[in-house]
N, C-alpha and C positions, 0 to 999 in steps of 0.2 A: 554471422551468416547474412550471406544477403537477401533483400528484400523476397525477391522472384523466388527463390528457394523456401522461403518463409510459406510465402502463398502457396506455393507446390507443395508443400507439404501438408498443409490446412487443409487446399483441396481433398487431397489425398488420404484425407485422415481416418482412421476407423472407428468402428462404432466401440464408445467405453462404454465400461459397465458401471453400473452407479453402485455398489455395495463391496465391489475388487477396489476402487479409488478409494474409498472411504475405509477399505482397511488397511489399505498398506499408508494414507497420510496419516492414521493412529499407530504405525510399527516408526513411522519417520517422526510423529511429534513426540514418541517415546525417545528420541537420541536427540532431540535439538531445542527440547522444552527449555531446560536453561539459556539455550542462546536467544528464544523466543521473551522470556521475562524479561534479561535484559536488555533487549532491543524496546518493548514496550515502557521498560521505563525511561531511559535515554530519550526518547520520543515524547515521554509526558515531562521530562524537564527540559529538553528545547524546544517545545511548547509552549510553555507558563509565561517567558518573555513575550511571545506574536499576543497574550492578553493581553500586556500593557498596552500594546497600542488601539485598543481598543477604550481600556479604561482611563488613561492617561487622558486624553479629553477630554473623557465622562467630568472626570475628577476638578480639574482645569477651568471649566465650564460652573461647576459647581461652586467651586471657591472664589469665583469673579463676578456671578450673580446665584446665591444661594433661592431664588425664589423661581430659578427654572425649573426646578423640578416639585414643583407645590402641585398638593392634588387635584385642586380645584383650575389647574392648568393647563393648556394645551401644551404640546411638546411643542418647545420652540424651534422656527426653522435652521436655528445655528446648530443644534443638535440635530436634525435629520439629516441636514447638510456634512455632519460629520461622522453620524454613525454609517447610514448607507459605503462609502469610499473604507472606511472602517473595516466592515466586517468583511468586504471583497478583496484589503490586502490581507485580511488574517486568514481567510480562508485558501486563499492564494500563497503562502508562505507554509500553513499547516501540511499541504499539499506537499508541496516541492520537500521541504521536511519529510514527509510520508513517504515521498517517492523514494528518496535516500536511504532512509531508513530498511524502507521496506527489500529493496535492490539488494544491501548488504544482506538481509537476513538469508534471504532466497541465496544468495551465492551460499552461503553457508548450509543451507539446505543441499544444495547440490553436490558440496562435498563429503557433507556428511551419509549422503543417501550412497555417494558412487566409492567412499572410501578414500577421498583426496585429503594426500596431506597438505595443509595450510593454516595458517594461525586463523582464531573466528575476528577477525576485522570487521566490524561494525559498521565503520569509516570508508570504506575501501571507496564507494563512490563519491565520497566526499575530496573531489580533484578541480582544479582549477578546467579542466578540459570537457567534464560534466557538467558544470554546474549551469551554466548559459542553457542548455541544452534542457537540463530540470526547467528551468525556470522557464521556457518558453513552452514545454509540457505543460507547464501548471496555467500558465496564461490561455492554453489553447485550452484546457479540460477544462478551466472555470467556465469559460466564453459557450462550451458545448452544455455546461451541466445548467448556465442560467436560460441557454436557447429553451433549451427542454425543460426547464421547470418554469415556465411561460406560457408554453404550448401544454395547458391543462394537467401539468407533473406524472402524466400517464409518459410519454416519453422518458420522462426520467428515469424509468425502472430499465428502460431498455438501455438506457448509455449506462447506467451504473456498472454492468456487466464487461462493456471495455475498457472502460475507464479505469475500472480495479486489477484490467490485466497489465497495464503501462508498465508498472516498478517490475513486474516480471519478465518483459520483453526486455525494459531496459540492462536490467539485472544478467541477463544474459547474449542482450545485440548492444552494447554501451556504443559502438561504434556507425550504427544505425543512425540519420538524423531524428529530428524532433517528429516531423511528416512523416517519417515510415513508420518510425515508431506505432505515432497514432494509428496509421491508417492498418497495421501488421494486428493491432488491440485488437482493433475491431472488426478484421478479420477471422481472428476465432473466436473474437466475443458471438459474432453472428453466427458462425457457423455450429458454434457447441454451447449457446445463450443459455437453454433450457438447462441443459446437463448442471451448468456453472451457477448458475441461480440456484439450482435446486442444492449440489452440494454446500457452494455457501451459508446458504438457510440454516441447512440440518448442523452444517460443523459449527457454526457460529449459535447455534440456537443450544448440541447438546456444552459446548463452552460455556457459555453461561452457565447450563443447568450445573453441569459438574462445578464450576467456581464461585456458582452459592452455596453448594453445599462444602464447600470449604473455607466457609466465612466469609463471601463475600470478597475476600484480599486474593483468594485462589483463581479470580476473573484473570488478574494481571500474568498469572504462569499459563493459563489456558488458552488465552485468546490467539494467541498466536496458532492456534490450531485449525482457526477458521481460513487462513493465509493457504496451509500446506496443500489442498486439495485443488487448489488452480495451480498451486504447482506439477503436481503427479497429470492434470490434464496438458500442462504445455510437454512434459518429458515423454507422453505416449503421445502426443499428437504430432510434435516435432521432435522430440529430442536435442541429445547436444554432438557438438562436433568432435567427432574422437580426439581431433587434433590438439583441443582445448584440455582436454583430459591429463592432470596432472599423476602422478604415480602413485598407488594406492596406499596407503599408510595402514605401518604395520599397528600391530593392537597393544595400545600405550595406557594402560588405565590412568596413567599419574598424566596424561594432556593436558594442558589448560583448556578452562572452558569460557573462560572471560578475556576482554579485551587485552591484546596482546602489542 
């Protein structure tokens, strides 16, 4: 979809209701809980590597003068010099990771919600024709999220809100650049901020509650629950194009639910 239609439609948007959203993203995390785990775990094992490059120095640094890190010491400058550049390419890679990740699950959500047949592809944004495109997302959202945690971290609550819409715009405008992208986020970041804050909060907040009382290991099936409700706000605010709309799949209890 293109840009000018995106916004014509934000414009246009209607007023949700915040207790209709929040029940129908618990009737859609009831069908896509499984694809939601394992998207979160996949995600914490390409993960664990972007720590190395954190720790890898640490370690490096440690074994070449064992007395940098004595407690009676200041950090030395070859350690600041290395962590700072550090934690802004991991955070920048977790990102771009995140955005991937997240893009896949959402396509998954959309066919599950509309009845499309498709294998659940995980990967699916993971293309040589995306990836440049991720990576310059995750360069421009680091660059917005350190402007604003700068500017007293009270800015920050307000970009977090588009910034978490990016993997869903892309997810479903993949052919959009990196700039509309951004600019499409925060276009209904602004225009529906409150709504999206507020649902995030409560689904992320009752996620939790419900995945400690399943021991604590139940966070990793639930969280993904906190995801679905920006989704149910882009499909009532924009929706999708019929045209995209593959043919509705008949009811196969034996489908696969994992990577295909």
């Amino acid at each position: 979809m293109k840009l000018h239609l995106l916004e014509e439609k934000i414009e246009k948007a209607p007023q949700l209701d915040f207790g209709n959203i929040l029940d129908e993203s618990f009737e859609l995390f009831k069908k896509v809980w499984v694809q939601g785990l394992v998207m979160n775990l996949l995600t914490i094992v390409f993960t664990i590597p972007c720590m190395f490059i954190f720790y890898v120095p640490m370690l490096f640094l440690g074994l070449s003068n064992p007395e940098a890190f004595a407690d009676d010491g200041t950090p030395p400058v070859l350690l600041l010099f290395v962590m700072i550049p550090a934690y802004v390419i991991i955070f920048f890679l977790i990102f771009a990771l995140s955005t991937l990740m997240r893009a896949g699950f959402y396509r998954i959500c959309k066919q599950q919600d509309l009845g499309v047949s498709a294998s659940d592809n995980y990967f699916y944004y993971f293309k040589k024709e995306y990836l440049s495109k991720v990576f310059l997302l995750a360069l421009m959202s680091v660059g917005i999220a350190f402007a604003a945690a700068l500017l007293c971290m009270l800015p920050l609550f307000y970009v977090l809100v588009p910034l978490n819409l990016i993997p869903l715009f892309f997810a479903f405008n993949p052919d959009l650049s990196a700039k509309e992208l951004l600019k499409a986020s925060f276009k209904l970041g602004t225009k529906k901020w409150l709504l999206i804050f507020g649902l995030t909060i409560v689904a992320g907040f009752a996620a939790q509650v419900v995945g400690m009382f399943l021991c604590f290991v139940g966070i990793f099936v639930t969280a993904s629950f906190s995801l679905i409700p920006q989704y149910m706000v882009y499909k009532k605010t924009i929706g999708f194009d019929e045209a995209e709309e593959e043919k509705p799949q008949e009811n196969d209890p034996n489908r696969g639910l994992f990577l295909k």
